[in-house]
N, C-alpha and C positions, 0 to 999 in steps of 0.2 A: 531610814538611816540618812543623815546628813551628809549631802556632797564630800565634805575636810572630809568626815569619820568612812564614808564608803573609799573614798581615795588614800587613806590611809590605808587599810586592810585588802587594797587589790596586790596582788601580787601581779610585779612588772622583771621583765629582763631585757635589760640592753641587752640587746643583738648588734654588733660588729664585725664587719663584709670585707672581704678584699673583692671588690666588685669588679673592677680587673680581669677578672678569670671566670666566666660563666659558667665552668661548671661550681664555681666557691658561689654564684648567685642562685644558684638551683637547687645546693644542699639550704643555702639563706633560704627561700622560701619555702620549703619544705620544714624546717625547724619553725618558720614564723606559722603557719599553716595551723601546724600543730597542738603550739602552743596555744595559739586563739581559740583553737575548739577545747581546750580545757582550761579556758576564762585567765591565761596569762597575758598580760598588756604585753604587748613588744615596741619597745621604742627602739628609734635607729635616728643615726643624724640624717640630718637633710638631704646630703646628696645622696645618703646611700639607699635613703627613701625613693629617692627619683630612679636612680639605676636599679633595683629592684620591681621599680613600677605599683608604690605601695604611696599615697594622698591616706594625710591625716582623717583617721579614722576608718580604713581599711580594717578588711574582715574580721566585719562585724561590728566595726565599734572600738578594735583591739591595738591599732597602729594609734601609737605617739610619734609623734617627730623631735625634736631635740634642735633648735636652732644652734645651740652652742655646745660645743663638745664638751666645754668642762666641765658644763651643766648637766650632763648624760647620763652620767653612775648614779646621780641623787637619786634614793627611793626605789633603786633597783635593785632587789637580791640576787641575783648574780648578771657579769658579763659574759653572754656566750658568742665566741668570736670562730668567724670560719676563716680560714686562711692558713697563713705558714706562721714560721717564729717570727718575722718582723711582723706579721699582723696580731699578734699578739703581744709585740711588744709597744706598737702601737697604743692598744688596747690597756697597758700597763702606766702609759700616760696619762690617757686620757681619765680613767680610777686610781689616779696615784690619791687624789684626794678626797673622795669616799669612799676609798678603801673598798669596793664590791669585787667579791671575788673572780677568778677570771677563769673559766673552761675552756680549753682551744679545742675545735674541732681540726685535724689536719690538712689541711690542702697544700701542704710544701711540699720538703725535698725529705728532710729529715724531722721536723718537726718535734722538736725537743723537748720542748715545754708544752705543746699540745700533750690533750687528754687522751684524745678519740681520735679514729679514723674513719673515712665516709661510712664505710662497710658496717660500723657500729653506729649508725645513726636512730634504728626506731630504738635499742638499747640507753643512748645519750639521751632520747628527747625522754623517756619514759624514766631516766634518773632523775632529769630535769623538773618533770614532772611532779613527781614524789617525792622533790627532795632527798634523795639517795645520795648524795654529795658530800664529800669535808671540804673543808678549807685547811689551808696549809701556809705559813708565813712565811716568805722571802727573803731573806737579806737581800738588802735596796744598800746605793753609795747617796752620800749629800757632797753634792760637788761644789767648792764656788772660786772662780777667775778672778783675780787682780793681778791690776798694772799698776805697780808702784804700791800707793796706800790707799788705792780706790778700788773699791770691789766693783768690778766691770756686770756678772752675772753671777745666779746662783742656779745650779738646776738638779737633776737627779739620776742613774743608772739602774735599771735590776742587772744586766748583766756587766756593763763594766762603761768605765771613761779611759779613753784614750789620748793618750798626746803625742800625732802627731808630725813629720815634717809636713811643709805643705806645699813642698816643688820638692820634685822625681828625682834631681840630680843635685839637690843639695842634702846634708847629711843636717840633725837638729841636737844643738849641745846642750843636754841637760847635767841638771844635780837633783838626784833624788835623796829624800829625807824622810823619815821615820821616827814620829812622836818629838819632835824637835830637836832633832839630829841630824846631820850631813851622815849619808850612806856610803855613796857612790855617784862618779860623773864620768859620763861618757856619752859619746857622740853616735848616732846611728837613725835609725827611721822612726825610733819614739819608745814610748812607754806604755804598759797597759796594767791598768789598777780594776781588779775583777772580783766579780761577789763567786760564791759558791755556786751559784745560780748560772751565773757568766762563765764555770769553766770550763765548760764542754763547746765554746762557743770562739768569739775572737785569742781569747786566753790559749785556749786548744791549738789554735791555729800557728799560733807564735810561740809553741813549746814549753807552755806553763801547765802544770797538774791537774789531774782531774782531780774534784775537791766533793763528798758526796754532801747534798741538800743540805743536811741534820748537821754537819760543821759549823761551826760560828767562826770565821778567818776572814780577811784579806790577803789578796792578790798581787802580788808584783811581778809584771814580766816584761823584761827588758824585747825589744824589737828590732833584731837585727844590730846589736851593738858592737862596736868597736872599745872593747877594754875588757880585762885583764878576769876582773869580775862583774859578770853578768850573767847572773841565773834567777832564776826564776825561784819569788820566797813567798811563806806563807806566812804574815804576822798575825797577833791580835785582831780581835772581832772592836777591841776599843782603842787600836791603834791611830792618829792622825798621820795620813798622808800625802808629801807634798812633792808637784813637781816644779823646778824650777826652772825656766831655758835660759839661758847665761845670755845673759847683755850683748856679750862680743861675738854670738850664733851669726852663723852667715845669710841665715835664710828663717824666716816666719814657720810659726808652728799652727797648730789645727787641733781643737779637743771636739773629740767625738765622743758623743754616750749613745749607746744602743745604737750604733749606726744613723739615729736618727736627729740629733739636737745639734748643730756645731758652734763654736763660738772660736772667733780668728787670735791667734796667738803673737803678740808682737815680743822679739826679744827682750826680755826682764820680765816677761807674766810668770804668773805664779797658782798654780794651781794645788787647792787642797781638796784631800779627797777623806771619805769618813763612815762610819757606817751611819745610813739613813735615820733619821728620826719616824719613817713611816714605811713599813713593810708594805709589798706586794703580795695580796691574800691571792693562790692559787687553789682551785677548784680540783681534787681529786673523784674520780670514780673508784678506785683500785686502790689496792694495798701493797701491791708486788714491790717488791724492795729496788732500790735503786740501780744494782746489779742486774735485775733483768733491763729495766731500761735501757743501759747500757749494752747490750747486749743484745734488743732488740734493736737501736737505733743506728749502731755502727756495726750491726749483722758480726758479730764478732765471732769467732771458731768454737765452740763449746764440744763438740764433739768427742766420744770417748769419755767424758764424764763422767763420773757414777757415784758423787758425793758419799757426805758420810753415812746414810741414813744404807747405802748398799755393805761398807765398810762393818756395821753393824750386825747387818742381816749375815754376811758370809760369818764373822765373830760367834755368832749363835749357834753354828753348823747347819747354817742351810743351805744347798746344793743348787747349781745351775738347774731349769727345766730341763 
């Protein structure tokens, strides 16, 4: 078999570390470990090579390194990332543009978009293994800044883009608009424009709806606002959305996507917000419905419970034991 034709048909998986946290380095080679002894290439970027203690070509033959992150997803059938939600939202950047799907293993707090937890790890690697996996489609935001008639940046959100102030004791004047409409203007700590994805997340936090996965919508939820009307709306999946900061704002504004991209806001920018041209493929194990999710993640009350399927069984006359 020819070098191209053998390197074609290996199967590889980025592996993504919050190296940071040794015990997220110890689940990382444990998963890399494994995968090597059933002939998966594991590439990792450069540094996380070095923090794990893995030089190209480590066990066995099986370690890639990745000099450039954005070159990392090429060629790999899935992202398996250990860490929390920012390290998976990380991980959302770096395959925004080949699309490989992404597993979270959990090492956060609550870990929302995580798959797995450590406890389920020879489980994760042995799905990994055999392919036991879906992929599942995201709604993503396509963000882009201008100042004036110059488009300053263009970037992307899974969970949401925020606008906003960027000093503590100044309030930030916006006008929000909707498919090229004036909505609403008012002054306060900012805006947040969120995907489905994004509403158990900063969206949550600021008083906006939970929105389940399988919704096709966007997000608006005002932050802390001073006016008459501001609540929190759910538009169109093919909605355009824009924010504006008024000229005459007292104080510069801040867009943040995923906590992680910023770009500085001088008064008159203009931010529009949209639904992505390119989903974020997530990796399932499971089928449990989104309800459990919810339920297991925010430990929510269920107790007492006895669904319809008991409602039924008493229907039929059948008796307590």
């Amino acid at each position: 078999m020819s070098e191209a034709r053998e390197r074609a048909t290996q199967r590889r998986v980025l592996l993504l570390v919050h190296t940071g946290r040794e015990e997220a380095c110890e689940v990382a080679r444990a998963l890399a470990a494994s995968l090597a002894r059933n002939a998966v290439v594991v590439r990792l970027l450069a540094e996380e090579a070095i923090a794990l203690g893995y030089a190209p070509g480590a066990l066995g033959g099986r370690v890639e390194v990745a000099e450039r992150a954005a070159d990392a997803g090429h060629d790999c059938e899935l992202a398996l990332v250990v860490g929390g939600d920012g390290t998976i939202l990380r991980a959302a950047e770096i395959t925004h543009v080949s699309g490989t799907p992404i597993l979270g293993v959990n090492l956060g707090h609550v870990g929302f978009l995580a798959e797995a937890e450590p406890e389920d790890l020879a489980a994760t690697i042995d799905a990994v293994i055999h392919r036991r996996y879906e992929s599942e489609d995201r709604l993503t935001l396509d963000v882009r800044v201008y100042q004036g008639s110059d488009l300053v940046t263009t970037t992307f959100a899974l969970n949401e883009a925020s606008v906003e102030k960027a000093a503590r004791q100044r309030m930030l004047d916006v006008v929000v608009e909707v498919d090229g409409r004036p909505l609403s203007r008012w002054g306060g700590d900012g805006v947040v424009c969120a995907t489905p994805t994004g509403s158990t997340a900063y969206n949550f936090s600021a008083g906006g709806p939970i929105v389940w996965p399988s919704v096709e919508a966007l997000l608006i939820v005002p932050i802390s606002a001073h006016a008459l009307f501001a609540r929190p709306m759910v538009v169109a999946p093919t909605s355009v959305l824009a924010v504006e900061v008024l000229a005459q704002t007292q104080g510069a504004g801040v867009l943040w996507c995923d906590g992680r991209r910023t770009v500085d806001l001088a008064p008159g920018a203009r931010i529009e917000v949209q639904r992505g041209a390119r989903p974020v493929r997530l990796a399932r194990l499971h089928t449990a419905p989104f309800t459990d999710r919810l339920v297991a993640k925010f430990g929510l009350p269920v107790e007492g419970w006895r669904g319809a399927g008991e409602r039924r069984r008493r229907a039929n006359g059948a008796v307590d034991a």
